[in-house]
KEVO-884085 format. One line per 8 residues: number of its first residue (from 1); for each residue x, y, z of C-alpha. Coordinates in Angstrom, 2 decimals. Example, Ala and Ser with C-alpha at 12.3 -4.5 7.8 and 13.67 -1.06 7.14 Angstrom:
! residues 2
1> 12.30,-4.50,7.80; 13.67,-1.06,7.14;
//
This chain:
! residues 472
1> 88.19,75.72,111.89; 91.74,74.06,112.95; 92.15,73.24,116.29; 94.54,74.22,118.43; 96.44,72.31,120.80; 94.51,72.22,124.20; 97.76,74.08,125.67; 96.82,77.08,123.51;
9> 93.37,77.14,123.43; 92.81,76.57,126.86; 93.34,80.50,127.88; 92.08,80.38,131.40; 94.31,76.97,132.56; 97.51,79.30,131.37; 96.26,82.77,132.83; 95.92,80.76,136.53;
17> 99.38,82.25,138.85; 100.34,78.63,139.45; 100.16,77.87,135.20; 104.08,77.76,133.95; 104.73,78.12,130.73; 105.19,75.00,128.56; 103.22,72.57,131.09; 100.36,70.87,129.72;
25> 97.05,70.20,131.56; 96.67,67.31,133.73; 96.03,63.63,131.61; 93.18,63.00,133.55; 91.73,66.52,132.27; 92.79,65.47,128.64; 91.41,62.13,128.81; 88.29,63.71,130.05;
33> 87.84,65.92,127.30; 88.31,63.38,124.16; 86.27,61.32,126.39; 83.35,64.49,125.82; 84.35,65.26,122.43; 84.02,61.24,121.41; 80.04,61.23,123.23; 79.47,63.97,121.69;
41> 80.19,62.83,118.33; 78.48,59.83,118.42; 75.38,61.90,119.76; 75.91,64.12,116.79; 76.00,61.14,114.17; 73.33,59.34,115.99; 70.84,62.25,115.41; 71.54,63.35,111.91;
49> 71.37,59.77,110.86; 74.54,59.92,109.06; 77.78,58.01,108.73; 80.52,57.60,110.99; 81.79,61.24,111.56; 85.36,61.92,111.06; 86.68,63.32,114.51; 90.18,65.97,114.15;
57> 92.20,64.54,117.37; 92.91,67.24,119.19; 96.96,68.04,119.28; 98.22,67.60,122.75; 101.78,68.08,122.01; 103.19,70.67,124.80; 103.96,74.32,123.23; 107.41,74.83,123.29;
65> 107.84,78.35,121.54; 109.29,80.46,124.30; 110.33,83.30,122.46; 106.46,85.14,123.33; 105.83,86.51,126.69; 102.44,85.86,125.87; 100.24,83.23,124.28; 100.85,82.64,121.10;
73> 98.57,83.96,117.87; 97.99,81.48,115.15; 101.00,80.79,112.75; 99.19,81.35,109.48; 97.76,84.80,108.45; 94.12,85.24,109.81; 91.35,87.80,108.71; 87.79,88.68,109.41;
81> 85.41,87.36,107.85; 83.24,89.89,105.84; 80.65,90.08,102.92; 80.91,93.02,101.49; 82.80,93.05,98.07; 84.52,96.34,99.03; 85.75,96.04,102.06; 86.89,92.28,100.96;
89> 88.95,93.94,97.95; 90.54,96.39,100.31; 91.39,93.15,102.53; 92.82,91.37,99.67; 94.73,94.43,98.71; 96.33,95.04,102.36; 97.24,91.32,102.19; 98.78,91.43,99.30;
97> 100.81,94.02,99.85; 102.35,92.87,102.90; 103.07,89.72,101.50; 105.13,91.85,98.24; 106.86,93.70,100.61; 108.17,90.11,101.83; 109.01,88.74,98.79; 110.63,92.32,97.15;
105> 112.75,92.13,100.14; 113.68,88.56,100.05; 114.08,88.66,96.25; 115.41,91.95,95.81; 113.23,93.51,93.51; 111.31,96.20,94.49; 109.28,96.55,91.48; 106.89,93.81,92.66;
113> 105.66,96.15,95.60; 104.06,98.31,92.45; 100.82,97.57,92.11; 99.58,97.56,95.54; 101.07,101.20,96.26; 100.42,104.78,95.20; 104.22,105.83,93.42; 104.44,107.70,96.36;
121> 104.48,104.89,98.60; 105.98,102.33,96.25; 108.88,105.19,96.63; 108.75,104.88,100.54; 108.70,100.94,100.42; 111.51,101.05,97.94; 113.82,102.99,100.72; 112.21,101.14,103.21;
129> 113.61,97.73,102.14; 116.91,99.04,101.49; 117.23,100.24,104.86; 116.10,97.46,105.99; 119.20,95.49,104.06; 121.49,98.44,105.54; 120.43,97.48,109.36; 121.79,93.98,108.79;
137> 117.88,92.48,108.66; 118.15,89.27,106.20; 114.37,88.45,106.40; 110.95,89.46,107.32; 107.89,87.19,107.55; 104.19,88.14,107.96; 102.71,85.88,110.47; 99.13,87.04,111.43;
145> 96.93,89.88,109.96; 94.03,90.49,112.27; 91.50,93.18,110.96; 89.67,96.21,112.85; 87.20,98.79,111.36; 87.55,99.21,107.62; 85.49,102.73,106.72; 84.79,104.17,102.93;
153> 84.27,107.49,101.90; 84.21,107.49,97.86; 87.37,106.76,96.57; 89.28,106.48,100.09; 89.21,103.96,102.54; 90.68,103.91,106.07; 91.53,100.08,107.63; 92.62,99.02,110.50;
161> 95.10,96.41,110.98; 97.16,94.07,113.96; 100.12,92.73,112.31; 102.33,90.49,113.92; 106.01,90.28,112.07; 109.16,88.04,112.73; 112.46,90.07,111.95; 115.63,87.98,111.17;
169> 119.12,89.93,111.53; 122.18,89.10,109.78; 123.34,87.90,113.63; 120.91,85.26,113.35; 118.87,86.73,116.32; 115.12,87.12,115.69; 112.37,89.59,116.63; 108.43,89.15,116.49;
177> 106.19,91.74,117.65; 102.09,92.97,117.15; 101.48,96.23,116.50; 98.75,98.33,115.05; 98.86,99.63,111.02; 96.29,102.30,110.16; 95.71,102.24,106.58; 94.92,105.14,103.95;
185> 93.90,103.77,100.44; 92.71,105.25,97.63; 91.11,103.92,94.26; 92.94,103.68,90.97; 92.17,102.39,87.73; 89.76,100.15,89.39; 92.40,99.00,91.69; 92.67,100.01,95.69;
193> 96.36,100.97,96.92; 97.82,102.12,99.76; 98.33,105.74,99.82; 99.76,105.41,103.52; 100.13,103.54,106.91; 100.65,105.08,109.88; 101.60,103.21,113.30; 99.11,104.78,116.25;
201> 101.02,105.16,119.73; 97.48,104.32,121.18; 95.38,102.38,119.25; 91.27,102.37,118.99; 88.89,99.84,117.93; 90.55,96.61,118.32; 89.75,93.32,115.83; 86.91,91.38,116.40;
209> 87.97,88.26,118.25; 90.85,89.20,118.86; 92.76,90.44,122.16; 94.65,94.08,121.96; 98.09,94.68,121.11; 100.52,92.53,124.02; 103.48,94.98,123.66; 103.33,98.35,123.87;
217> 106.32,101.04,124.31; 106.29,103.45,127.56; 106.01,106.71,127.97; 109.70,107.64,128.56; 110.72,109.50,131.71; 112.05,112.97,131.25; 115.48,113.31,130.98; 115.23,118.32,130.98;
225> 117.75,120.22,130.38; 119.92,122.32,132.72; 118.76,126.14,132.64; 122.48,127.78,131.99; 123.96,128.73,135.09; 122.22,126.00,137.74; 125.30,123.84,137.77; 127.48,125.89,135.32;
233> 127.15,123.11,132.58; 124.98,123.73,129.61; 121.67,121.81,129.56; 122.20,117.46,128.50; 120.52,115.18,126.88; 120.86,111.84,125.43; 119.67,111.96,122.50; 119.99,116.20,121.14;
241> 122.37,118.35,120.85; 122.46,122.01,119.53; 120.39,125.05,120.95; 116.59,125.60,122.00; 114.34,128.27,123.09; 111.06,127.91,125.09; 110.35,131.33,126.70; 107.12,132.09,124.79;
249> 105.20,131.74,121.84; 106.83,130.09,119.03; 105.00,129.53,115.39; 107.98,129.38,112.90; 111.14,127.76,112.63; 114.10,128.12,109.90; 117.57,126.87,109.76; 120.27,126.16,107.24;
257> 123.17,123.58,107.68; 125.20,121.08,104.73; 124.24,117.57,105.00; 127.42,115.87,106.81; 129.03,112.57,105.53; 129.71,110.09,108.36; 132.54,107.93,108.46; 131.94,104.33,107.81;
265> 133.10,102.31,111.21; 131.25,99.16,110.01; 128.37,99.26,112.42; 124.65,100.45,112.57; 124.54,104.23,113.39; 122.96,107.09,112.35; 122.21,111.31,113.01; 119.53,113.43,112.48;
273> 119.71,117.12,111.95; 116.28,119.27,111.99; 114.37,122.31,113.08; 111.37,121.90,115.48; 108.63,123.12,117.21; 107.83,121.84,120.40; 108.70,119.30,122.12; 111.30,120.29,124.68;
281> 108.64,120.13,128.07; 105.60,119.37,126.38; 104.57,115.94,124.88; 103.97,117.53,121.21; 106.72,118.21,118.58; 107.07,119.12,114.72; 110.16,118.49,113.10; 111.61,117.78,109.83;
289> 115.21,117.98,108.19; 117.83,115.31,106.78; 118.91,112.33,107.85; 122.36,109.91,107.50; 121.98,106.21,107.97; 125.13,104.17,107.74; 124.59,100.32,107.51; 126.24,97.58,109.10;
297> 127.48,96.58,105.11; 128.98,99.97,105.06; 126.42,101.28,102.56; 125.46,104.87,103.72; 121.79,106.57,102.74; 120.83,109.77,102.46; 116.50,110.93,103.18; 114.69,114.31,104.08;
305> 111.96,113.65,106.74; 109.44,114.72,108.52; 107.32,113.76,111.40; 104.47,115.37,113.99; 104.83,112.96,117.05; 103.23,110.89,118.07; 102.74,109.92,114.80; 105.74,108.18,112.54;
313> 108.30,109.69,111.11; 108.13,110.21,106.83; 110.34,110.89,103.58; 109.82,113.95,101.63; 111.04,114.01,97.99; 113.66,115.71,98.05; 116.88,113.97,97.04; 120.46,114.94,98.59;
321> 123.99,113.73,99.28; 127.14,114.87,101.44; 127.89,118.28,101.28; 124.04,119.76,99.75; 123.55,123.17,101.71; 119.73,122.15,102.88; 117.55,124.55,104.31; 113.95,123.91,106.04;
329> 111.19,126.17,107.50; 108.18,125.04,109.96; 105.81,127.95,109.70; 102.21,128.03,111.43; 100.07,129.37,108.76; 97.03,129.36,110.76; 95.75,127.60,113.92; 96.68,124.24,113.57;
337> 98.05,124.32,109.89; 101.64,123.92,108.85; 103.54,124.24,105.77; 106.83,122.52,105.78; 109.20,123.76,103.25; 112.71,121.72,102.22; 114.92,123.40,99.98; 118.51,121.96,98.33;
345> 120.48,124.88,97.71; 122.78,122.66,96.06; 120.85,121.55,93.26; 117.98,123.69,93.51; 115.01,121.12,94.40; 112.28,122.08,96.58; 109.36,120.35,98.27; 106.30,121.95,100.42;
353> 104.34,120.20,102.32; 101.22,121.29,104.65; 99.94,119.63,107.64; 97.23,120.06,110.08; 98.49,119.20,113.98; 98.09,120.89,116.69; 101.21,122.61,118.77; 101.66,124.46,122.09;
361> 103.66,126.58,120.26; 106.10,125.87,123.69; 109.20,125.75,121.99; 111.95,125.87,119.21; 115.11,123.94,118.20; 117.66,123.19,115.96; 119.10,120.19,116.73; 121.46,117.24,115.95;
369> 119.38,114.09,116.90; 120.66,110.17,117.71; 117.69,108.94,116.41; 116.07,105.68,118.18; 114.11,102.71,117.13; 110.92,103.01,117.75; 111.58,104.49,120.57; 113.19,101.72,122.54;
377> 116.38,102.05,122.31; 119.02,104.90,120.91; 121.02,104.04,117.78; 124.67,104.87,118.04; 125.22,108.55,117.06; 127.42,108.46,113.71; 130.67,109.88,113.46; 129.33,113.08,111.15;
385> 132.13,115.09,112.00; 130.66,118.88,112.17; 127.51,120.45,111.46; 127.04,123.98,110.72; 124.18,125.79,110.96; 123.41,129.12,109.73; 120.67,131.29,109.40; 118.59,129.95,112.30;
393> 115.76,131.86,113.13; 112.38,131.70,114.54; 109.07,133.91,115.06; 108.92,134.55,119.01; 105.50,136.33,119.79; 105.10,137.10,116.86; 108.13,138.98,115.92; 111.23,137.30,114.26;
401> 114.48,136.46,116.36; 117.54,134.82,115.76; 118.54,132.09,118.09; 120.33,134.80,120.18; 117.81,137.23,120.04; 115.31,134.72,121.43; 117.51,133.84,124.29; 118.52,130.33,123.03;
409> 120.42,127.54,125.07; 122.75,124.98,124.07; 122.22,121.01,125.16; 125.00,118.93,125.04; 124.69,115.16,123.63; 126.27,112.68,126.46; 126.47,109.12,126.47; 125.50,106.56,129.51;
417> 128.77,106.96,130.94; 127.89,111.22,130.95; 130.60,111.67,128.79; 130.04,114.18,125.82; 129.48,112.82,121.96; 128.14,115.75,120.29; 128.78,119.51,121.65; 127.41,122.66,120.07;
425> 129.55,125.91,119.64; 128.85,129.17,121.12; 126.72,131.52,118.84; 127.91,133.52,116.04; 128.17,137.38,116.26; 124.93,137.81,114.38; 123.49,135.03,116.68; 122.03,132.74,114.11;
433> 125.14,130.11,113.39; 126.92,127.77,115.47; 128.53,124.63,114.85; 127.59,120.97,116.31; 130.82,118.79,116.65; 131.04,114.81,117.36; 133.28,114.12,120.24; 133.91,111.41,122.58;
441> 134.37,108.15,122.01; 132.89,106.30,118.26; 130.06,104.39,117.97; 129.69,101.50,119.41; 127.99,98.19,118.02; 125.27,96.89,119.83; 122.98,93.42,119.36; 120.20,93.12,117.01;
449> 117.38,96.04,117.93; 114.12,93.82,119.83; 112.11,95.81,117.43; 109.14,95.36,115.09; 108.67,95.46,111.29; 107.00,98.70,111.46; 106.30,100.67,108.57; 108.57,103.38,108.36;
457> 106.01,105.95,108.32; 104.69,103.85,105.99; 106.57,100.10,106.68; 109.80,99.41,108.96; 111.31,102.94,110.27; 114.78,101.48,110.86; 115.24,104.63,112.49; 112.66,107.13,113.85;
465> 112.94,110.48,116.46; 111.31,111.65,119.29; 111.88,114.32,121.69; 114.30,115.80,124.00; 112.33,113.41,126.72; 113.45,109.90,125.38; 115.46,108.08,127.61; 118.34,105.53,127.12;
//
């Protein structure tokens, strides 16, 4: 076992109030300790009857990594120790992978992320890295992997991870956080691969020797809407724009818009355009739609998403570009079941996908979304230009209603200053179109996210969404 210098190891010196950080124990203390550890060698040698034993001198040089608020972990990759062959293949598999991820990203080949990843995911990774790129990072490093529970059911296997990552930006500003992975895997060819990894808001069963998480994200304070006609404004928000309803029962949602192009200014931004349920004044929320992300290099990508908070955002496969007429539905098909359906008019690819979660059925939206990172901190809203959706419906009570019909209210998008960014038209005749429009001032850059590598649903969401109750 390595030994750490006494200004790490010794936890309860640096947990006393009057302990600063950086100041090593008192030299009489040290001296008092190699003192013990040099008795209680010779003891040990004297009663084994063996040679000279060969001490490891403790380090004693001060720690001078500041960039933790808390202790440091160990700066090579740690596991658990464990003796079954299974669960040790399913280690060596999870470590692998993160350590391909590295390399494809530092090399530029994603190909070597294959064989530790269903296609599916090796698809995910793939966009992951590039967006990655896009965001201006230049490098991430795995620095400790710390194991929970690891569970097997046939050929599946759920493990639980603590993964601490250092992020380097093209500004030459670094990040390093610890954050929970929960692992899906799934047996192939003799081989186990990650099928998925999700990113728990609240974790459960912590590693063995190991302390919990030391960052976590908090629950944001509500930033509601203004019923029409309290102040004569329509309802705000910081991060949506578009219209809502939440006067009863809501179990499906439908809308059609074309997938904007954003104007490259050169900076990080991005927008979001979905259909939900939920998620205006309760805590749960289903959404999925398309997604613009326009990278500090100027590249621009293109993904269809969805995501059940609290749980990550992830893609669907569906490909589209600028100017694809995209349509989605969120229909309840029984108590707690979903089926998600994407559509590209434009080319005539479709994708379904059905997941269990339960709703409160409070609400419905369709909405133009500055998207956030991890929800910390709001990524510039892209200059998209407009948004037009049409054909926006949902099931109220069980009848179906158009946005009108169902006695929907617009939100404005405003900025920190109050001023508006993104403002949504009145409703069509029918009631089932209006337009979303970017106003205000452009985007504007800001410094290097203090985020985590986090697995974009599956490895680093550069960008992910949350509800109308995220704050700036």
């Amino acid at each position: 076992m390595r030994i750490l210098p006494i200004s790490r190891r010794d936890r309860s010196y640096h947990n006393r109030p009057d302990a600063a950080e950086g100041v090593d124990m008192p030299k009489n203390t040290v001296l008092y300790r190699l003192l013990g550890l040099f008795l209680g060698a010779l003891l040990l040698t004297s009663c084994s009857g063996k040679g000279a034993l060969a001490l490891r001198r403790p380090d004693l040089t001060p720690t001078t990594d500041r960039s933790l608020t808390t202790l440091p972990l160990p700066t090579s990759n740690s596991t658990t120790a464990t003796t079954d062959p299974t669960q040790q293949a399913i280690q060596a598999a999870i470590q692998k992978a993160n350590d391909e991820q590295a390399q494809a990203f530092a090399q530029h080949n994603p190909s070597l992320m294959q064989d530790t990843a269903t296609s599916s995911y090796y698809a995910e990774l793939s966009r992951i890295n590039q967006d990655l790129a896009n965001s201006g990072v230049t490098a991430i490093k795995l620095i400790t992997l710390e194991w929970g529970s690891i569970s097997v059911q046939g050929t599946t296997a759920q493990a639980t991870t603590f993964e601490t990552w250092r992020t380097t930006y093209d500004d030459g500003t670094t990040t390093q956080d610890r954050e929970q992975n929960a692992y899906t895997l799934v047996l192939q060819d003799g081989s186990w691969k990650i099928q998925t990894d999700d990113h728990p808001d609240t974790g459960s069963g912590q590693p063995s020797n190991s302390s919990p998480p030391t960052t976590t994200t908090p629950v944001p304070n509500p930033i509601l809407p203004r019923p029409p006609g309290s102040s004569g404004r329509a309802g705000e928000s910081h991060n949506w724009s578009g219209y809502y309803v939440n006067n009863g029962t809501f179990t499906e949602v439908t809308g059609t818009w074309t997938v904007p192009q954003p104007t490259n200014t050169g900076i990080l931004a991005a927008g979001s355009t979905w259909v939900g349920i939920g998620g205006v004044r309760a805590r749960d929320l289903i959404q999925a739609g398309t997604e613009e992300t326009v990278g500090r290099n100027g590249q621009i990508s293109y993904d269809a998403w969805l995501e059940l908070l609290p749980r990550a955002s992830h893609p669907v496969n569906l490909t589209i570009n600028p100017g694809d007429s995209v349509t989605v539905e969120i229909a309840q098909q029984q108590s707690g079941r979903w089926l998600i359906s994407f559509k590209n008019n434009t080319t005539g690819q479709s994708d379904q996908v059905t997941e269990q979660y339960q709703s409160s059925l409070s609400s419905a939206e369709w909405i133009e979304e500055a998207p956030s990172i991890r929800g910390r901190r709001l990524i510039p809203l892209e200059n998209f230009g407009t948004v037009q959706f049409q054909k926006a419906s949902t099931i109220k009570d069980g009848k179906p209603e158009t946005i009108s019909e169902a006695g929907g209210r617009p939100i404005t998008m405003i900025d920190q200053s109050g001023t508006a960014i993104s403002t949504p038209s009145a409703l069509d005749s029918v009631g089932d179109s209006f337009t979303i429009t970017r106003t205000g001032p452009p985007p504007q850059a800001q410094p290097a996210p203090a985020t985590s590598r986090n697995r974009r649903t599956g490895s680093f969401p550069v960008v992910v969404r949350h509800s109308l109750f995220t704050s700036l």
